[in-house]
C-alpha positions, -999 to 999 in steps of 0.1 A, spaced: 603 263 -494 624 253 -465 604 238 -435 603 269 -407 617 264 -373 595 273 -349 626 282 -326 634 311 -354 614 318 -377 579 317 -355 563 344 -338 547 337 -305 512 358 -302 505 346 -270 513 363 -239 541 348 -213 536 329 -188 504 310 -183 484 288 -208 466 301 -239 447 285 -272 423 292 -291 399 263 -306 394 244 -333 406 253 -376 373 261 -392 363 292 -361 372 324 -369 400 340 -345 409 371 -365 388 406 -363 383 421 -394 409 447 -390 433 412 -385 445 431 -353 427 411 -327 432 374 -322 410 356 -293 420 333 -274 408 312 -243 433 313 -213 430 276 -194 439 272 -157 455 242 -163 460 217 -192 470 184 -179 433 167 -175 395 171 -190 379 199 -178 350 190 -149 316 210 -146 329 237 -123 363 243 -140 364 282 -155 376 290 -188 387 326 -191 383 347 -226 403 374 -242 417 383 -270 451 396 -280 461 427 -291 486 421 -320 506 454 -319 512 449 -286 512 418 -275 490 429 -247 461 406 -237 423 415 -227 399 395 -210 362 402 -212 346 369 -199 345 333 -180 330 304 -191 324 270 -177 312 253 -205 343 241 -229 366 217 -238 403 215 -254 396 209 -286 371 237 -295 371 258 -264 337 274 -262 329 276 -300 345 311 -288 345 334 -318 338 367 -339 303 367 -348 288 371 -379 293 409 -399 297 429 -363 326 447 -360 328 441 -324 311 411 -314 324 379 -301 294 348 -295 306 320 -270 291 293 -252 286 291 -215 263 282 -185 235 308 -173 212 301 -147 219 264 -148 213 269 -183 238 262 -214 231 290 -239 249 309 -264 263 341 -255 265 370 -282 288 401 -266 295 433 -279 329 441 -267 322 480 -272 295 488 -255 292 449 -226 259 449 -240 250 410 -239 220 385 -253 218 350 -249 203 322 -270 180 291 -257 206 267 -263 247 266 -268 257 266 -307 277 240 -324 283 266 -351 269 300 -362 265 312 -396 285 335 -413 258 363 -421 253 362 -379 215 356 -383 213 317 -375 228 291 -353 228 252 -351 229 230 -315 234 197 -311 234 175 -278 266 184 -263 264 160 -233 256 131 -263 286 143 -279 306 142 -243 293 105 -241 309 97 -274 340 118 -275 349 137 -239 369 159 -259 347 177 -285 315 177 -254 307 194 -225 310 178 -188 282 180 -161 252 180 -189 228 147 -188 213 133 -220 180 129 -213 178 104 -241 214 88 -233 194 51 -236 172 60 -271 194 49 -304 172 76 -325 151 101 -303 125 117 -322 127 145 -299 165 154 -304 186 163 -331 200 193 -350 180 228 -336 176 261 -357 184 290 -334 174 325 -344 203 344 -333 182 384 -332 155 368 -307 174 334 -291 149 309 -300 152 278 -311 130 248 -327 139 213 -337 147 216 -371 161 178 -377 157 149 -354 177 116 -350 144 95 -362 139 118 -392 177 111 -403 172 73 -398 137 75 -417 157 90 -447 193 73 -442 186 39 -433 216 17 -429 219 -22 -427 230 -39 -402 231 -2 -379 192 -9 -364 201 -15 -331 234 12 -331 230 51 -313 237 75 -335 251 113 -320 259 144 -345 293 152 -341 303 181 -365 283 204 -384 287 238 -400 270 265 -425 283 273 -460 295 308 -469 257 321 -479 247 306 -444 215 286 -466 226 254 -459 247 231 -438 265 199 -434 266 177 -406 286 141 -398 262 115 -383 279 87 -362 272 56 -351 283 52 -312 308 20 -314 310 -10 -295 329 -42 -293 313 -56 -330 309 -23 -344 332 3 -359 327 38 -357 317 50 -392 303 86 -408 274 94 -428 276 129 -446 247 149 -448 239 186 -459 205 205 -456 188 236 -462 176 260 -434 141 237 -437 154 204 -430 156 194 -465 184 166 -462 215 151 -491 234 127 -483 267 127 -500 284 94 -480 272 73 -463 287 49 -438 319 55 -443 352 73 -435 349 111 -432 367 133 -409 379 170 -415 361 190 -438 358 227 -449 333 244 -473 353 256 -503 323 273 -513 284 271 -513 287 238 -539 314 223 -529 330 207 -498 369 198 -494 375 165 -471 394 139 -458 372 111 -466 367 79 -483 343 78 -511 360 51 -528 386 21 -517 413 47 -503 416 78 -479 424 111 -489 414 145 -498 381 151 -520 363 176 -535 326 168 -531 298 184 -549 270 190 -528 236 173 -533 251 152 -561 276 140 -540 301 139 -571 341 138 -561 372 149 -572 407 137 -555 434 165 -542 469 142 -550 492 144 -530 516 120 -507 509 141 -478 474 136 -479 472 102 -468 468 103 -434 438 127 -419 444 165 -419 429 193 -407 421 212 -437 413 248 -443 413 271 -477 430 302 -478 405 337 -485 418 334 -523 413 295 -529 442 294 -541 457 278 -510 453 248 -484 469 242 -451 469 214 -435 476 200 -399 479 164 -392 484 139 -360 517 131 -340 542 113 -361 560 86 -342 546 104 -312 570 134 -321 558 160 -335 527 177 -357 529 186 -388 518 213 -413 511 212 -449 503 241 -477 493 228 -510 491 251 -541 454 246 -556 468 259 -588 502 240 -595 488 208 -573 525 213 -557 528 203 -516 549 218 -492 560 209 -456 559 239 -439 566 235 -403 571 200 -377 559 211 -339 572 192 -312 542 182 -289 531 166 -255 520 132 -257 486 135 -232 477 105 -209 442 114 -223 437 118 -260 410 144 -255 431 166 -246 459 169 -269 471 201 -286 464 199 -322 478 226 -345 447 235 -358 463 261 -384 438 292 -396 445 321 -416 438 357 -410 414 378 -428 436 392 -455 454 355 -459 485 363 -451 493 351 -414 482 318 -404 482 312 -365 476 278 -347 479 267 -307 511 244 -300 532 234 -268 563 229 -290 579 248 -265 563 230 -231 529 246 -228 500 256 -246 505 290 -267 494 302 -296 518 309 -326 516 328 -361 533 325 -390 540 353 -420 527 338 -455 527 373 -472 559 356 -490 544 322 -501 563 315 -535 554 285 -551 
């Protein structure tokens, strides 16, 4: 395959004029129908966003080109937006996160009918059957990295290493409730680590399988001048019944290939690159490839049968995309986006490539052309 041209062969889904994305790889942005796409529509994109700053929601009409809004949000960030994104088996709902009352909760909205109901707490993810959501300390996570929290949100246990009363909450997504299903204590009780009994610890990442019974989380250490930042790996069940599969070590992007296995860029032995992990037995196998070196954002196609994936700015340049063939083990560049170098890291434009429903677009945000928009690509035609 010949690496695409953005310039050409790329179709630009986003409206013109003004700033659009939509959020991070593993969210889903397509309806079931594949005809609508969301998106978030910034009001700027050259700092972090502060407490007050509004995020507006929409979603794209792909026949026409034409975009909708339905909300605004002020809670959100560059790299995931507002966890905006279809929710669960509902033809026409969307779920979001955002501030009510002073309050962050998540919002589940039925774009039919504008009937709305909100949870207890915002959702680091939801899972796919729509019945179950998972929070996490955003303003913790803002402490560690600005660009995956959520400004103007105090953690009340900002000065405690392991809080008993803070972790990983259950939310019942029917009635909005939430309990603490898994706090920072109970992980340390279970995953000790030498030489880490004086280092905070913040979940970072954390998501449900396809059945939505269990879910994995990354547990980080907060760094400081004699300590690294390093990655435990843990999955559960729905009653806090905790495996570790790494511990301490490298692990960044990840994606559930299905409900026993897990696909990530990781380092469960002396190198970094992509594994298959077995869940609960924590067992590995090693995706080869030379493009694989360096951390991806990585994503399987509906089928299996593919993976795309997005990597940093090379040389400062540009981003790149990968598709790997799960059958033939063959790699394939299949586009280089030209990108803004930010002043701040958090908030760069990563490609953050995700297919459609049917598997045969993939679309991912870019400012290859000077701003943020969101692109698309035609893989109906994929031929290796």
């Amino acid at each position: 395959m010949a690496i695409i041209d953005l310039k050409t062969d790329c179709k630009v889904i986003s409206p013109k004029g003004g700033q659009y994305f939509f959020g991070y790889y593993d969210l889903q942005a397509y309806d079931k129908s594949d005809r609508y796409h969301l998106c978030n529509r910034p009001r700027f994109i050259d700092r972090l966003p502060a407490a007050e700053d509004i995020l507006e929601l929409g979603y794209i009409d792909l026949f026409d080109g034409s975009f909708h809004g339905f909300a605004e949000t002020t809670l959100w960030n560059f790299q995931q937006g507002c966890m905006l994104q279809w929710f669960g088996v509902s033809e026409w709902e969307v779920c979001y996160n955002l501030r009510r009352s002073e309050r962050e909760s998540t919002c589940i909205h039925n774009l039919k009918t504008g009937e709305k109901r909100y949870t207890d707490r915002p959702c680091a993810c939801v899972s796919p059957d729509g019945k179950y959501g998972l929070s996490v300390n955003f303003a913790r996570i803002f402490d560690f990295r600005s660009g995956y929290g959520y400004a103007g949100i105090r953690d009340l246990n900002a000065k405690v290493n392991c809080p008993p009363d803070d972790g990983i909450y259950l939310v019942d997504m029917q009635t909005g409730k939430s309990r603490l299903l898994i706090s920072y204590a109970d992980c340390w009780k279970q995953f000790p680590i030498s030489g880490m009994e004086n280092a905070k610890f913040v979940v970072n990442h954390i998501t449900f399988n396809p059945s939505s019974n269990r879910f994995l989380f990354l547990l980080r250490n907060f760094p400081d001048s004699e300590v690294d930042w390093y990655t435990t790996l843990i999955t559960s069940d729905l009653d806090g019944n905790m495996c570790m599969l790494l511990k301490n070590t490298y692990v960044s992007h990840y994606y559930w290939k299905n409900d026993k296995q897990i696909l990530a860029h990781c380092s469960p032995k002396d190198k970094k690159g992509l594994f298959l992990l077995d869940d609960c037995s924590g067992t590995y196998t090693e995706l080869k490839s030379p493009y694989f070196n360096d951390d991806i954002h990585c994503i399987y196609s509906p089928d299996r049968k593919y993976i795309i994936g997005d990597g940093y700015a090379i040389h400062d340049s540009y981003r790149p995309l990968f598709i790997y063939n799960t059958e033939t083990e063959k790699t394939e560049y299949l586009l280089k986006a030209e990108t803004i170098v930010p002043r701040d890291i958090n908030i760069r434009c990563d490609l953050h490539a995700r297919w459609n429903r049917k598997g045969d677009k993939v679309s991912f945000d870019t400012t290859d052309r000077g701003q943020r928009e969101i692109c698309e690509l035609d893989m109906s035609a994929l031929n290796f």
